[in-house]
C-alpha positions in Angstrom: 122.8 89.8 116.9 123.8 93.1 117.9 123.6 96.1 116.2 127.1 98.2 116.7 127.4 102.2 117.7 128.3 102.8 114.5 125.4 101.7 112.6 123.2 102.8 115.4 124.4 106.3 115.6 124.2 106.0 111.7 120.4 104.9 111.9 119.9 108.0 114.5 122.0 110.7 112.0 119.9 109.6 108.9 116.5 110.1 110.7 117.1 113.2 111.8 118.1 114.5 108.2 115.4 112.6 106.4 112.9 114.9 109.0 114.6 118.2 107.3 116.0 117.1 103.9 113.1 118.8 101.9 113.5 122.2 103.8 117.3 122.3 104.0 120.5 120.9 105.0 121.8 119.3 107.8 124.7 120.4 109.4 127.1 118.0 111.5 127.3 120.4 114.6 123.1 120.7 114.8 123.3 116.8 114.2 125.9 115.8 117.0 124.5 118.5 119.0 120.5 117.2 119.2 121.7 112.9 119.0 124.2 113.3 121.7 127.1 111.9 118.8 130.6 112.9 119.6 131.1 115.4 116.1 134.7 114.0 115.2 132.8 110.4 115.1 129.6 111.7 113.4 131.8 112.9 110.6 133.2 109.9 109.5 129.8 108.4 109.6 128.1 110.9 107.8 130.9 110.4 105.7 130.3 106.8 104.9 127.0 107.2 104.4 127.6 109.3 101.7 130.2 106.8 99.8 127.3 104.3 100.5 124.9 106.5 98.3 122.8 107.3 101.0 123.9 111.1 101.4 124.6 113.8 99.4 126.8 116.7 100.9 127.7 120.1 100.1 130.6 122.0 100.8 130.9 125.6 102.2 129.2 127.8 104.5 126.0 126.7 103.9 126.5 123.3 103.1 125.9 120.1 105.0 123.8 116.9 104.0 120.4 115.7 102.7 119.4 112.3 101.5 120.7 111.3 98.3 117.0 109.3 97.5 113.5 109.4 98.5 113.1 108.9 102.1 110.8 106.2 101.3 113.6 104.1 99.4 116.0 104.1 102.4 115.3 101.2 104.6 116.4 100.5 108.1 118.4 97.5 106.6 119.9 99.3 104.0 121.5 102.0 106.9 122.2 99.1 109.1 123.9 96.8 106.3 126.3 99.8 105.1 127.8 99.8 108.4 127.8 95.9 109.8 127.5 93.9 106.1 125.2 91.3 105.4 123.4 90.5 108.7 122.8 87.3 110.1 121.1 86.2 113.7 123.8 83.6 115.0 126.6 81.8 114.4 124.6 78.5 113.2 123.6 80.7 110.0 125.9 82.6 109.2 128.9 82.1 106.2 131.0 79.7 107.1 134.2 82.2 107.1 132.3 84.2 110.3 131.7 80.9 112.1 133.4 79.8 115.1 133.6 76.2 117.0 130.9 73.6 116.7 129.1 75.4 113.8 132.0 76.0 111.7 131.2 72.7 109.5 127.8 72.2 107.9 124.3 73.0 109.3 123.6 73.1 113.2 120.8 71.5 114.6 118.7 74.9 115.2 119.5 75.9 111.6 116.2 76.4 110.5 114.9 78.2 113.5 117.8 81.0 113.3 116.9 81.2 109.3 113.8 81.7 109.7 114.1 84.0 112.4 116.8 86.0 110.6 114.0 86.4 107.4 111.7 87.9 109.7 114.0 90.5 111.1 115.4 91.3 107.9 112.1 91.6 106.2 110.8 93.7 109.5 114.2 95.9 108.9 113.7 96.3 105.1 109.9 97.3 105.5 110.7 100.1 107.8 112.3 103.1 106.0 112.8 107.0 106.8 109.3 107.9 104.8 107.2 105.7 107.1 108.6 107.6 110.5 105.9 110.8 111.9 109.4 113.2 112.0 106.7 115.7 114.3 106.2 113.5 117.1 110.2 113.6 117.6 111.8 116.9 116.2 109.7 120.3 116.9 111.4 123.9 116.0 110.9 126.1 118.9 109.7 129.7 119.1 113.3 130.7 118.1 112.6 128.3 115.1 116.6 128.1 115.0 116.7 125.4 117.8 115.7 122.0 117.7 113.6 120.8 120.4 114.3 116.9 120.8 112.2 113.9 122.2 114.0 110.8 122.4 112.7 107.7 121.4 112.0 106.0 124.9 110.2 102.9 123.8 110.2 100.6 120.9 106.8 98.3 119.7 108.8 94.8 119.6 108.5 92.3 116.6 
């Protein structure tokens, strides 16, 4: 499984909204700017997101986006699935329309190993949403207050 640069710039995008979407909107130039997303790209992602019911958006000078629900209901599954469908580990488990050679008839040997596996991911994935993340550690406003200041992400507690 892979997760594509869609659905991962998508995951990035909603995070940093979800840190301001109770103080204001986002905007897609502040967005692309502080997560390094090409703006042309970021726009038809935000855009998704928002025909997903994720996003809400407003129009004008001062518009730009904010979570359409509680960052708390919004898991990392729900982002992920809006942009790569119903996920699935390997080949062995997945609908039989997606699978290729060998595994294209009935159930593979490793079956239950990839099942299983793929429940615990998706049950890691759907536990974590945008409320449980501590938005301070990563986005600061500097003494402008009009800048963000950024820390990337640089490591990641495994399963």
């Amino acid at each position: 499984m892979r997760i594509g640069n869609k659905a991962d710039y998508a995951l990035h995008a909603m995070i940093y909204i979800a840190a301001y979407t109770d103080k204001r909107l986002s905007t897609i130039n502040e967005i692309a700017e502080t997560e390094g997303i090409p703006r042309e790209y970021l726009a038809k992602i935000l855009k998704e997101l928002t025909e997903h019911g994720l996003l809400r958006s407003t129009k004008g000078i001062y518009g730009g986006y904010r979570l359409a629900r509680p960052a708390g209901d919004i898991s990392f599954l729900n982002i992920i699935e809006s942009f790569e469908g119903p996920m699935y580990i390997s080949f062995c488990n997945a609908p039989e329309s997606k699978r290729d050679g060998s595994h294209r008839k009935g159930k593979c040997a490793a079956w239950q190993f990839w099942e299983d596996m793929q429940k615990r991911v998706k049950a890691e994935l759907a536990e974590m949403n945008l409320g449980k993340i501590d938005y301070k550690k990563y986005y600061n406003p500097n003494k402008t207050g009009h800048k963000l200041e950024y820390r990337r992400i640089t490591a990641y507690k495994p399963l």
